[in-house]
ZAVEX-681891 format. One record per residue (C-alpha): residue number from 1; residue in three letters; x, y, z. Coordinates in Angstrom, 2 decimals, padded with zeros to 5 digits. Layout:
// residues N
<rolo nr="NUM" rest="ALA" u="X" v="Y" w="Z"/>
...
// end
This chain:
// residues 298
<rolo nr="1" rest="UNK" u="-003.84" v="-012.90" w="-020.88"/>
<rolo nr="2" rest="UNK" u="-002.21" v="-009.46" w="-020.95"/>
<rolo nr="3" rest="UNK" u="-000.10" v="-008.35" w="-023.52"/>
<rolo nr="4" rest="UNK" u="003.73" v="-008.12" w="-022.00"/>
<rolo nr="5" rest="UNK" u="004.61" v="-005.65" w="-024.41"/>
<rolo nr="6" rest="UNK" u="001.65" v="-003.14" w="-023.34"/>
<rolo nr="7" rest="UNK" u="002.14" v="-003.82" w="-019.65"/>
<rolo nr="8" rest="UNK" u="005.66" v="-002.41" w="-019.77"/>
<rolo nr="9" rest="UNK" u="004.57" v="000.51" w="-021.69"/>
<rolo nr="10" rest="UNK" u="002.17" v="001.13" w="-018.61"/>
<rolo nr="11" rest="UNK" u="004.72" v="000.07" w="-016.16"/>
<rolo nr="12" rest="UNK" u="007.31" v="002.40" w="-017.35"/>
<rolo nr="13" rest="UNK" u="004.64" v="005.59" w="-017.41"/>
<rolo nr="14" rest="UNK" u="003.24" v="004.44" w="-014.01"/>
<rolo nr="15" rest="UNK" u="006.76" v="005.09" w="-012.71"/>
<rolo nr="16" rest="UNK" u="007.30" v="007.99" w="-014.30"/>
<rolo nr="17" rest="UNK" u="004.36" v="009.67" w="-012.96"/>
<rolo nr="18" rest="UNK" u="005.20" v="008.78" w="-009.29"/>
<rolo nr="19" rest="UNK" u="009.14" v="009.95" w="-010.48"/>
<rolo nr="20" rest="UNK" u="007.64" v="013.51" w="-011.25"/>
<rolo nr="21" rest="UNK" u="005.85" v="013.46" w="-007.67"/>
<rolo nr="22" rest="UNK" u="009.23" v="012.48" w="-005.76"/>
<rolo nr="23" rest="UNK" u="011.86" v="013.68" w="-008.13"/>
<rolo nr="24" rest="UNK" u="011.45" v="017.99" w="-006.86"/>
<rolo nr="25" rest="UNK" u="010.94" v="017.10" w="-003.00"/>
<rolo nr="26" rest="UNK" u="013.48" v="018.88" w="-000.87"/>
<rolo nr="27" rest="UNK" u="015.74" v="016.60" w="001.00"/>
<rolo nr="28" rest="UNK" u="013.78" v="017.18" w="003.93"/>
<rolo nr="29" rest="UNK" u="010.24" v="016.13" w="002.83"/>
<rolo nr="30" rest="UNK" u="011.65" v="012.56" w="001.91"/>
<rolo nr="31" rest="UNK" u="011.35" v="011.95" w="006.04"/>
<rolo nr="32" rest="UNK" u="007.66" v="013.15" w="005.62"/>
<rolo nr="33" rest="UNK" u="005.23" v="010.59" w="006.92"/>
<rolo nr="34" rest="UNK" u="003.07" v="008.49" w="005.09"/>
<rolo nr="35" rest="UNK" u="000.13" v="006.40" w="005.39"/>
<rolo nr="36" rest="UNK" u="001.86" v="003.46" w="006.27"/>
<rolo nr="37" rest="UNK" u="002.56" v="003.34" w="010.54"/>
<rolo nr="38" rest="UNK" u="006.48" v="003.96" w="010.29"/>
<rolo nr="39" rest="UNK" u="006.98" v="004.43" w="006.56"/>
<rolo nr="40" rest="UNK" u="008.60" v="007.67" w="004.80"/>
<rolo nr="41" rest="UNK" u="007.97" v="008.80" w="001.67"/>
<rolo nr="42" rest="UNK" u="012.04" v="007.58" w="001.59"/>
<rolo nr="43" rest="UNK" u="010.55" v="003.79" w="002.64"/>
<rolo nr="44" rest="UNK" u="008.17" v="003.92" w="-000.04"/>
<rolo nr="45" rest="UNK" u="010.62" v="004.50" w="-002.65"/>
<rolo nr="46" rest="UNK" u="013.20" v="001.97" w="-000.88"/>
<rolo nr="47" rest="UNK" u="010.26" v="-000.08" w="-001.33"/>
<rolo nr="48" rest="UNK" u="010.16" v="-000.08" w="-004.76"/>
<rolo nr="49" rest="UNK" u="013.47" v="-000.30" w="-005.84"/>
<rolo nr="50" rest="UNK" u="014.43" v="-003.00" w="-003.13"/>
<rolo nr="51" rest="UNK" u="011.25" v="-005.14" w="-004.92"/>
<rolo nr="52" rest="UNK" u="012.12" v="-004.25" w="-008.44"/>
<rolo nr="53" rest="UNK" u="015.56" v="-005.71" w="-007.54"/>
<rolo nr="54" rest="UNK" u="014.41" v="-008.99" w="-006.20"/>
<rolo nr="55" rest="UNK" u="012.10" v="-008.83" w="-009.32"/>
<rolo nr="56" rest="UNK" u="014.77" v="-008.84" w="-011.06"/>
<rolo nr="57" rest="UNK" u="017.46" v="-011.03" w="-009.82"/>
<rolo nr="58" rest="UNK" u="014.42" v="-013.30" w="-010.02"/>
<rolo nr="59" rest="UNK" u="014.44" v="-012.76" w="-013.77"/>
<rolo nr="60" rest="UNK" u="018.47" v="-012.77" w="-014.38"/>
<rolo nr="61" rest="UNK" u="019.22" v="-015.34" w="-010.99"/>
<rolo nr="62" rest="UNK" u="016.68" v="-017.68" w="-010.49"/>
<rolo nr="63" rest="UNK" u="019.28" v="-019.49" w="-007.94"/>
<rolo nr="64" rest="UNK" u="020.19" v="-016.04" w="-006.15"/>
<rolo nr="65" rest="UNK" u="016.93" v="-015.15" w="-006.07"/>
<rolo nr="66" rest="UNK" u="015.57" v="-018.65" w="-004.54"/>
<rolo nr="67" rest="UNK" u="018.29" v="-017.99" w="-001.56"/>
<rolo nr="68" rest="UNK" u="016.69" v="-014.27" w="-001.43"/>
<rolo nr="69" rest="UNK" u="013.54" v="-016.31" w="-000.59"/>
<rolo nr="70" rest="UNK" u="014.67" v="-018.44" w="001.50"/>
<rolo nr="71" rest="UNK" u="016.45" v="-015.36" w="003.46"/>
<rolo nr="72" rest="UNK" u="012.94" v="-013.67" w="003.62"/>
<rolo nr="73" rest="UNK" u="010.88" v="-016.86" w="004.60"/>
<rolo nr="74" rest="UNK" u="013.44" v="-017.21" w="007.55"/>
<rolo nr="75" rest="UNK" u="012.46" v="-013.36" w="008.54"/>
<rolo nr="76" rest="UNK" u="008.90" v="-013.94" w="007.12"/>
<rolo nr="77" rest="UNK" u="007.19" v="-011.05" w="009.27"/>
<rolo nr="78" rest="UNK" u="009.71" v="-007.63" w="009.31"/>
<rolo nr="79" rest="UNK" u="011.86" v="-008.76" w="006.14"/>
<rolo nr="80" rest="UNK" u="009.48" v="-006.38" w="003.84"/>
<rolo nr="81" rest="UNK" u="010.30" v="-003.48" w="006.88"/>
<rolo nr="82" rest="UNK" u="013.66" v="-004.19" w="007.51"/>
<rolo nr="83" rest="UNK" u="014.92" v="-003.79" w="003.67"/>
<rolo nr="84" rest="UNK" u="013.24" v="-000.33" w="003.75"/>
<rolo nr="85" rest="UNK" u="014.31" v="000.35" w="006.59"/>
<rolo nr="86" rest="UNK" u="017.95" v="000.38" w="004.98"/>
<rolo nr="87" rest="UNK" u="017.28" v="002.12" w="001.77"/>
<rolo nr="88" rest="UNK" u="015.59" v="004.66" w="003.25"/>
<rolo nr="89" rest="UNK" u="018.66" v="005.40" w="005.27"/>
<rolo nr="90" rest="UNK" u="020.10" v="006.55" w="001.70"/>
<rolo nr="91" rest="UNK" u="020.82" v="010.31" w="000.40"/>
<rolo nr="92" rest="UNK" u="017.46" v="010.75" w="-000.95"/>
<rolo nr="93" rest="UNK" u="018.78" v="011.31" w="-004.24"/>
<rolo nr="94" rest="UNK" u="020.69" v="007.93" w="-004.01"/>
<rolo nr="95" rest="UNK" u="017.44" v="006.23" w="-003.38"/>
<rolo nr="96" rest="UNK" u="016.06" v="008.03" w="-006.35"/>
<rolo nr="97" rest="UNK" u="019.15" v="006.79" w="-008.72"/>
<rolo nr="98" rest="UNK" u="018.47" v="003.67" w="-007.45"/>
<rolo nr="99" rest="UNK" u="014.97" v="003.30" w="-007.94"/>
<rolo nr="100" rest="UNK" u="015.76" v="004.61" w="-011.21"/>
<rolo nr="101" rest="UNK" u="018.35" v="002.16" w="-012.34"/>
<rolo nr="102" rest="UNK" u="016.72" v="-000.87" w="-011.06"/>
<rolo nr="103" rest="UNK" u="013.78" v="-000.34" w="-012.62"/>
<rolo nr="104" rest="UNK" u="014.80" v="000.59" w="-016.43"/>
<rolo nr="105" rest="UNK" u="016.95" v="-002.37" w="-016.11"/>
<rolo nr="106" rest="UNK" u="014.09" v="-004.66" w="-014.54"/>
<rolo nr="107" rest="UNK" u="012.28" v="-003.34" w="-017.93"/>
<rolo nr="108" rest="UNK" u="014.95" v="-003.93" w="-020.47"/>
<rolo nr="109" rest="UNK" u="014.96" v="-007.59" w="-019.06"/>
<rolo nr="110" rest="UNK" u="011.54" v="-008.77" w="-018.62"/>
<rolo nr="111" rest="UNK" u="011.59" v="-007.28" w="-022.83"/>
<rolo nr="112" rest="UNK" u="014.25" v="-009.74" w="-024.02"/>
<rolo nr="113" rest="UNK" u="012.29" v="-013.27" w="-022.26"/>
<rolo nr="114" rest="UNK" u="011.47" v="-015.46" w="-024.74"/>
<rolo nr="115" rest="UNK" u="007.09" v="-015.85" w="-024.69"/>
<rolo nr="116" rest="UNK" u="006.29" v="-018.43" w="-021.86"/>
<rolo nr="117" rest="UNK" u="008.90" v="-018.53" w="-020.03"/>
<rolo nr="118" rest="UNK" u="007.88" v="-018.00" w="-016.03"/>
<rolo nr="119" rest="UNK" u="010.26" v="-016.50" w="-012.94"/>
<rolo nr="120" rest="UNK" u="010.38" v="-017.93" w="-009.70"/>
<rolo nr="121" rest="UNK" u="008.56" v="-015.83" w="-007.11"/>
<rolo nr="122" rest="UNK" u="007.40" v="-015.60" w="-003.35"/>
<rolo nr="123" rest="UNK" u="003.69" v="-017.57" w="-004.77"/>
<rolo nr="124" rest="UNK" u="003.79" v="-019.30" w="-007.81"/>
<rolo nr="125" rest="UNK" u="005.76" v="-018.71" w="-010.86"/>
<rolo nr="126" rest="UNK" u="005.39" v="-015.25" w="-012.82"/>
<rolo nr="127" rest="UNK" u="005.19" v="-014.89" w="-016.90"/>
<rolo nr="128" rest="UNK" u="006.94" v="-011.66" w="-017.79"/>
<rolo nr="129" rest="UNK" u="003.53" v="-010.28" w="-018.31"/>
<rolo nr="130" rest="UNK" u="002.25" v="-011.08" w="-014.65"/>
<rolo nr="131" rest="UNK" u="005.65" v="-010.00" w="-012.98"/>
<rolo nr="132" rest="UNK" u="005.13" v="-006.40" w="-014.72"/>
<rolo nr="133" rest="UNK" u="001.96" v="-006.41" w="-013.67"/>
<rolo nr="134" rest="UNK" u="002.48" v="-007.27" w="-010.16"/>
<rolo nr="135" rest="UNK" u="005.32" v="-004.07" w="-010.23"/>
<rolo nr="136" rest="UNK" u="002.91" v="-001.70" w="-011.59"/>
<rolo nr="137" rest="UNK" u="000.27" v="-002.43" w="-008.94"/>
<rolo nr="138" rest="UNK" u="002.90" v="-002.17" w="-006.11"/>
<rolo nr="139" rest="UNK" u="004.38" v="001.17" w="-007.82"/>
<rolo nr="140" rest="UNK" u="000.86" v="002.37" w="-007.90"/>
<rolo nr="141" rest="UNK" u="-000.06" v="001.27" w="-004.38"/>
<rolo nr="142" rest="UNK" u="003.04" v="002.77" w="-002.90"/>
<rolo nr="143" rest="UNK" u="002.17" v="005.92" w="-004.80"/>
<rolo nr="144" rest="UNK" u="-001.21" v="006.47" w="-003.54"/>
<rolo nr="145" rest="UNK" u="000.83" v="006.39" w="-000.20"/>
<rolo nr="146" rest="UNK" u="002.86" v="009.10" w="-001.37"/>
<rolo nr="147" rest="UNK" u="000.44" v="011.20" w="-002.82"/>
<rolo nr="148" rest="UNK" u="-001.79" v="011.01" w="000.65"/>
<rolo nr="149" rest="UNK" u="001.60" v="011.84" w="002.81"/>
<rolo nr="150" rest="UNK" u="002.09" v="014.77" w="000.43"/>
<rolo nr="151" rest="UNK" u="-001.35" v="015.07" w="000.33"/>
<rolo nr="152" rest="UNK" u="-001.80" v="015.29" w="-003.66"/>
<rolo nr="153" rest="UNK" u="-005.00" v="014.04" w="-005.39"/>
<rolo nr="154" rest="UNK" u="-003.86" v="011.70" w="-008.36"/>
<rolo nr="155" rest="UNK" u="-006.09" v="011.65" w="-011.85"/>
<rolo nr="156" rest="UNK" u="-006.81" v="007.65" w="-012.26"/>
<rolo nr="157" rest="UNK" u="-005.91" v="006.05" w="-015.13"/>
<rolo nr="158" rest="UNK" u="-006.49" v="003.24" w="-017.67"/>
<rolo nr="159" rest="UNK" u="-004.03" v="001.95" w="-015.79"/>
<rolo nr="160" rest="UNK" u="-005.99" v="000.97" w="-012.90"/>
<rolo nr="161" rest="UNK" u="-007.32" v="-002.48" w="-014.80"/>
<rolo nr="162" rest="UNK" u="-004.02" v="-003.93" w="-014.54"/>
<rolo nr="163" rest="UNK" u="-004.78" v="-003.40" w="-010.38"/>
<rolo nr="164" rest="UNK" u="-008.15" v="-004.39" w="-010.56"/>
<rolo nr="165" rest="UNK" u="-007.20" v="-007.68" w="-012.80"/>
<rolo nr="166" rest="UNK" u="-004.60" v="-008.74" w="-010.20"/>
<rolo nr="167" rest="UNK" u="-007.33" v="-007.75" w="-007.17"/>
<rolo nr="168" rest="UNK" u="-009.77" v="-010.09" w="-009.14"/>
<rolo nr="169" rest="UNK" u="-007.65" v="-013.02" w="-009.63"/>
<rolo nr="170" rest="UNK" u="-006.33" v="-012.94" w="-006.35"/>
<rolo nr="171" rest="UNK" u="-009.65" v="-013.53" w="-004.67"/>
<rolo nr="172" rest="UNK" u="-009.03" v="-016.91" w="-003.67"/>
<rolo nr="173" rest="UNK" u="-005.15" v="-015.95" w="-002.19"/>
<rolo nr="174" rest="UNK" u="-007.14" v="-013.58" w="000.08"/>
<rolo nr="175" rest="UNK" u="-008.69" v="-016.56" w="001.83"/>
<rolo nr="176" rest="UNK" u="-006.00" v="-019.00" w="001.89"/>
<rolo nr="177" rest="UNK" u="-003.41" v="-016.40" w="003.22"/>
<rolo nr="178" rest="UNK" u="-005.90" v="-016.24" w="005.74"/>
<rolo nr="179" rest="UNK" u="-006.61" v="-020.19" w="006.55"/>
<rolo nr="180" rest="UNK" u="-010.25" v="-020.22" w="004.82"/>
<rolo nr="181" rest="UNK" u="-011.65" v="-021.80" w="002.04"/>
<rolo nr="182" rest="UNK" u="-012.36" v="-019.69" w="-000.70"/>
<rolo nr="183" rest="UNK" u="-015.68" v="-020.41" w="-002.60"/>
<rolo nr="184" rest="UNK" u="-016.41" v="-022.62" w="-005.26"/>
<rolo nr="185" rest="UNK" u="-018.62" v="-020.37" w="-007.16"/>
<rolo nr="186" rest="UNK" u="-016.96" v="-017.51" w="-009.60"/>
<rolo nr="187" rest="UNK" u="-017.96" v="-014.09" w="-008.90"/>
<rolo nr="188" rest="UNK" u="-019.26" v="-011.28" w="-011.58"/>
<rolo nr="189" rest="UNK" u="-017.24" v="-007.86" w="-011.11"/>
<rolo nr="190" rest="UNK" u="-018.44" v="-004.80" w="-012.66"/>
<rolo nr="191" rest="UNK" u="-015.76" v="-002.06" w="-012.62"/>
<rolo nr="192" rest="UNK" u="-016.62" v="001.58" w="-013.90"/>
<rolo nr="193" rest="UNK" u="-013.01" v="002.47" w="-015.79"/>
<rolo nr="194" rest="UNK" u="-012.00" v="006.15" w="-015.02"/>
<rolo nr="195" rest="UNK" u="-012.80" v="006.97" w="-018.60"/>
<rolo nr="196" rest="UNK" u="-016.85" v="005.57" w="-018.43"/>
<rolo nr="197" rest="UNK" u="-016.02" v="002.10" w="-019.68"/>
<rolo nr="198" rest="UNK" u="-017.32" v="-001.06" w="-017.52"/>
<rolo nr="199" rest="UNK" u="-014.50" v="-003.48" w="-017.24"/>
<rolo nr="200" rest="UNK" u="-016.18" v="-007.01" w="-016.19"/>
<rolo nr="201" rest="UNK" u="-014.95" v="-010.26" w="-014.94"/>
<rolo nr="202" rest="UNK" u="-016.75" v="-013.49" w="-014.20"/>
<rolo nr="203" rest="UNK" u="-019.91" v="-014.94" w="-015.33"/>
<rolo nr="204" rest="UNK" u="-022.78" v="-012.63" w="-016.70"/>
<rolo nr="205" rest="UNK" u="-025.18" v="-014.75" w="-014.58"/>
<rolo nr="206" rest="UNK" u="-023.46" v="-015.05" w="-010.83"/>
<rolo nr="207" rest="UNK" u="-025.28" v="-014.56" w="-008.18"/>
<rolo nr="208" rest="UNK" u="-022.41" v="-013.14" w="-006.15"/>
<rolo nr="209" rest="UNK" u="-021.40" v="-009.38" w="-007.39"/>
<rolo nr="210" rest="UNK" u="-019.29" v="-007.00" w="-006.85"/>
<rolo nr="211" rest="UNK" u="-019.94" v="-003.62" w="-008.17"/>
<rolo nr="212" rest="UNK" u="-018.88" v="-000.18" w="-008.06"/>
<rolo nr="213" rest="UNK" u="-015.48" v="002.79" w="-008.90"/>
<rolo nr="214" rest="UNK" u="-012.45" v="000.93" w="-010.26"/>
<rolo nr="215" rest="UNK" u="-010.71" v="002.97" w="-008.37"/>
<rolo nr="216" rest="UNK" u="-012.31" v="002.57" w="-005.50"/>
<rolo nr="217" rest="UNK" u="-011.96" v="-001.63" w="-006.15"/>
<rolo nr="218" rest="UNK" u="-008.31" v="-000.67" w="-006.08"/>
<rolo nr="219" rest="UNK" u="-008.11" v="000.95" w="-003.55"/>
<rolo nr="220" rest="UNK" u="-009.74" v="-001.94" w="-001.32"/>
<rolo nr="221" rest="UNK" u="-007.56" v="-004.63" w="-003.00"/>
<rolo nr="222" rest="UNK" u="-004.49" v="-002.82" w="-002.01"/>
<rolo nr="223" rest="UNK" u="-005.72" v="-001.78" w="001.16"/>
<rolo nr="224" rest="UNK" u="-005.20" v="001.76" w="000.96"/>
<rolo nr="225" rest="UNK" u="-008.84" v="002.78" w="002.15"/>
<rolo nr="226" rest="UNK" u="-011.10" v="001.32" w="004.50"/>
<rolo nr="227" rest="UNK" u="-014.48" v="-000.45" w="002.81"/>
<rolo nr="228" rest="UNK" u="-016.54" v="002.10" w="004.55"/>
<rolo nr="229" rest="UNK" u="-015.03" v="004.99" w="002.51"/>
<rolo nr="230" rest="UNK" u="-015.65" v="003.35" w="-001.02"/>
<rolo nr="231" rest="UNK" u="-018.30" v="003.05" w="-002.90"/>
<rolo nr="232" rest="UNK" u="-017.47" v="-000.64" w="-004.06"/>
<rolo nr="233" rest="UNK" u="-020.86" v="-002.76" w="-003.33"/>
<rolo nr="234" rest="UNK" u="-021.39" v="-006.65" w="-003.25"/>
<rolo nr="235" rest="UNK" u="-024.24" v="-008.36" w="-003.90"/>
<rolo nr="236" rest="UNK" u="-024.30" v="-011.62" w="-001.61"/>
<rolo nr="237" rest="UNK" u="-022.73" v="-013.45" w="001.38"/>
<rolo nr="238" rest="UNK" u="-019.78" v="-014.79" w="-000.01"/>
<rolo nr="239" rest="UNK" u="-019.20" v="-010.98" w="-002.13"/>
<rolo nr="240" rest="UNK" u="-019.70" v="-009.28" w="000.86"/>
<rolo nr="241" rest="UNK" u="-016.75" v="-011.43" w="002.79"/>
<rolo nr="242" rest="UNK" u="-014.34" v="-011.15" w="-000.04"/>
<rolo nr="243" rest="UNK" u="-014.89" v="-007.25" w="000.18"/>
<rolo nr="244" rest="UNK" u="-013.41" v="-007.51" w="004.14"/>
<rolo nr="245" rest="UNK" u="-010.57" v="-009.48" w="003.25"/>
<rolo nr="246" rest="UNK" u="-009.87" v="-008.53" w="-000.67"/>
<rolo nr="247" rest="UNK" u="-005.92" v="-008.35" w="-000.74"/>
<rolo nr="248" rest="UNK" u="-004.48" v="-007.96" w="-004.03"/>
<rolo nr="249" rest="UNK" u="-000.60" v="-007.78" w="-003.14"/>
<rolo nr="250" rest="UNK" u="001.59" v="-011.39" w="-002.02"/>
<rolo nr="251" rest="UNK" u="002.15" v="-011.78" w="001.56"/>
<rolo nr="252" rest="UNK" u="001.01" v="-011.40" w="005.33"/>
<rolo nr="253" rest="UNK" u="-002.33" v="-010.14" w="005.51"/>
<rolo nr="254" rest="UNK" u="-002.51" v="-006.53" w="006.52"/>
<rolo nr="255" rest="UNK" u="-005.30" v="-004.50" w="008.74"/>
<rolo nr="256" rest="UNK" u="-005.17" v="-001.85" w="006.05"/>
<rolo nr="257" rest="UNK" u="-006.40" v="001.63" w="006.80"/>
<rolo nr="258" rest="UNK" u="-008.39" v="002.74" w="009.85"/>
<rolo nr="259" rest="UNK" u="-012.20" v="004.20" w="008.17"/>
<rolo nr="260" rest="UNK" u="-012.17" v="007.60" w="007.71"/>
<rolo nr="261" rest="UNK" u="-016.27" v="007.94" w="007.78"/>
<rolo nr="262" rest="UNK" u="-016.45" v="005.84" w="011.03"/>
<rolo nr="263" rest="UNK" u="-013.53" v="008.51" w="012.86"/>
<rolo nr="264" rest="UNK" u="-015.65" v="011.55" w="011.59"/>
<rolo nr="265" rest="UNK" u="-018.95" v="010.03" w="012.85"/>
<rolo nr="266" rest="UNK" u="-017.30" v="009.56" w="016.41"/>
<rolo nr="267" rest="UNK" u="-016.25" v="012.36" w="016.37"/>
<rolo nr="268" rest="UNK" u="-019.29" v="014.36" w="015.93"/>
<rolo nr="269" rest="UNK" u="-021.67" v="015.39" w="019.27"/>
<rolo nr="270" rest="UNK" u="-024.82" v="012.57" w="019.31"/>
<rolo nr="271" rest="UNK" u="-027.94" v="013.77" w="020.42"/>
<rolo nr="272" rest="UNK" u="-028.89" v="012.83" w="023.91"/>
<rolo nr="273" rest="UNK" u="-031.57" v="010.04" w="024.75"/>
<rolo nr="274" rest="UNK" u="-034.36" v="011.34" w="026.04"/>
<rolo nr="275" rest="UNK" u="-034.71" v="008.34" w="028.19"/>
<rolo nr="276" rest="UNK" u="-031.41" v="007.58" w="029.09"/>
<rolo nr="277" rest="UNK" u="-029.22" v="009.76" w="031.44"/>
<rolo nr="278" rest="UNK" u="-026.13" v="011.88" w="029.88"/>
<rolo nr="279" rest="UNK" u="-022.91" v="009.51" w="029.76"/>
<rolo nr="280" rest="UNK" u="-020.09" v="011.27" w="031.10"/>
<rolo nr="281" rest="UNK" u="-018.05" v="009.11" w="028.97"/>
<rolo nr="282" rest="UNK" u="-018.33" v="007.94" w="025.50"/>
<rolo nr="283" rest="UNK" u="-019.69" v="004.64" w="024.56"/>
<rolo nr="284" rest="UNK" u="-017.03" v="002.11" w="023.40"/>
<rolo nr="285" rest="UNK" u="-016.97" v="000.94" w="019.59"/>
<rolo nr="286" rest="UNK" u="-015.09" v="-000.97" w="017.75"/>
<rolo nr="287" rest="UNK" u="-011.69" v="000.50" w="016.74"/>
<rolo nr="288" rest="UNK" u="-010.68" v="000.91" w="013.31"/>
<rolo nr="289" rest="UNK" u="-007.23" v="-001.50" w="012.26"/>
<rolo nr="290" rest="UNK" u="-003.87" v="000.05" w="011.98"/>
<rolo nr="291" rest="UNK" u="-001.66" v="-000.39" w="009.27"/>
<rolo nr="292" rest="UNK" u="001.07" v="-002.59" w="009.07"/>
<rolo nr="293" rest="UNK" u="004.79" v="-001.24" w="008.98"/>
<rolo nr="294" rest="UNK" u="004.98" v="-002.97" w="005.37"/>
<rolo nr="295" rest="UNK" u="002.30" v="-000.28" w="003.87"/>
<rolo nr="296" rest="UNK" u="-000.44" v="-002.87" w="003.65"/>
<rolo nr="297" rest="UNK" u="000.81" v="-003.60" w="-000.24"/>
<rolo nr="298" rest="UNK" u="003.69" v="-005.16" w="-000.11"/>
// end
């Protein structure tokens, strides 16, 4: 079980670091595009601050917070978009004050719980530990959208095993959310931390594994890059599903991002057959998914 008291800590740098990305944008670049089909750097950080709200009238309201949900499971497909939709209408340094507030006060109140004590949420109940954890992935998620609209490279962190935990244990929410059975079996996944160290999870001895970046596992689990641009690996059937459908965040299922390798491989001249004619058209494949108005994390 994670230690509240160090997830916080990370919490409050993860948001600090994304803070020092946003904070010196011009008015202007706040309506730059991101990732996400629809989404502003402006949504991203409406994003957070609508979620760490929620988070925490969850924490100070459980009866508010239960109508919130109720509210959002009546508008269950375009309530993530629409409450973006009005904070990025904000001043952009509004939004900023906003994010801001709500989430130093989301910290100072997930603090002061008493150990064991669990908040309502859209799955099941949250310890204060898990409901930090679940804001640091999304403020990390929603980041990595930022930093590719902006088009900034981000230094991983230790950070990243808070992501990959919540990725791991939410292997089986990835099928149900989906109307599958998850399987029985446990998996074994080997995650190379930024700094060298291998962070593991399941059984030494399972034949289904998943190896590879922990970045890269984050990545997937958040859907922020396609499989084929990662160098995450699975060993086995059932591994090799999960890795198509891994979804670390709460909510509809997303088509995450279209595969960068497959775009620059179509879009390269192939060599003629020597047996076959010249097509004057190209040959149809597959198209890559688009990603959802909601950023694919939220």
């Amino acid at each position: 079980m994670a230690d509240p008291l160090s997830v916080l800590v990370d919490l409050r740098a993860e948001s600090e670091d994304l803070d020092r990305l946003v904070a010196p944008l011009p008015e202007d670049r706040w309506a730059a595009a991101t990732p996400a089909v629809g989404w502003t750097i402006a949504h991203q950080i409406a994003h957070l601050a609508w979620t760490d709200g929620v988070a925490l009238l969850s924490v100070t309201d459980p009866e508010e917070f239960a109508r919130e949900a109720e509210r959002a499971a009546a508008a269950f497909e375009t309530f993530v978009d629409d409450e973006a939709r009005k904070g990025a209408a904000l001043p952009p340094a509004e939004l900023l004050a906003r994010w801001r507030d709500g989430r130093e006060a989301l910290l100072d109140a997930l603090a002061s719980q008493p150990p064991g004590t669990r908040f309502p949420w859209y799955g099941p109940p949250m310890s204060a530990a898990s409901m930090a954890t679940g804001r640091l992935m999304e403020t990390w998620a929603h980041g990595q959208d930022i930093a590719d609209g902006l088009d900034v490279r981000r230094e991983p962190t230790g950070r990243l095993r808070h992501v990959a935990r919540i990725g791991v244990r939410a292997r089986d929410y990835a099928y149900f959310v989906r109307g599958l059975t998850p399987p029985d079996e446990e998996f074994r996944v080997e995650l190379t931390a930024p700094d060298g160290e291998l962070w593991t999870y399941g059984p030494e001895d399972a034949a289904q594994r998943v190896t590879g970046p922990a970045i890269d596992f984050c990545l997937l689990a958040t859907q922020r890059r396609h499989r084929d641009d990662l160098a995450v690996r699975a060993e086995g059937e059932d591994a090799d599903r999960w890795l198509e459908i891994a979804q670390a965040f709460a909510g509809p299922t997303g088509p995450g991002r279209p595969s960068q390798s497959r775009s620059q491989r179509k879009s390269q001249p192939q060599p003629e057959s020597p047996t076959e004619p010249r097509q004057s058209e190209p040959r149809s494949e597959p198209q890559p998914g688009s990603v959802d108005g909601a950023g694919a994390g939220s």
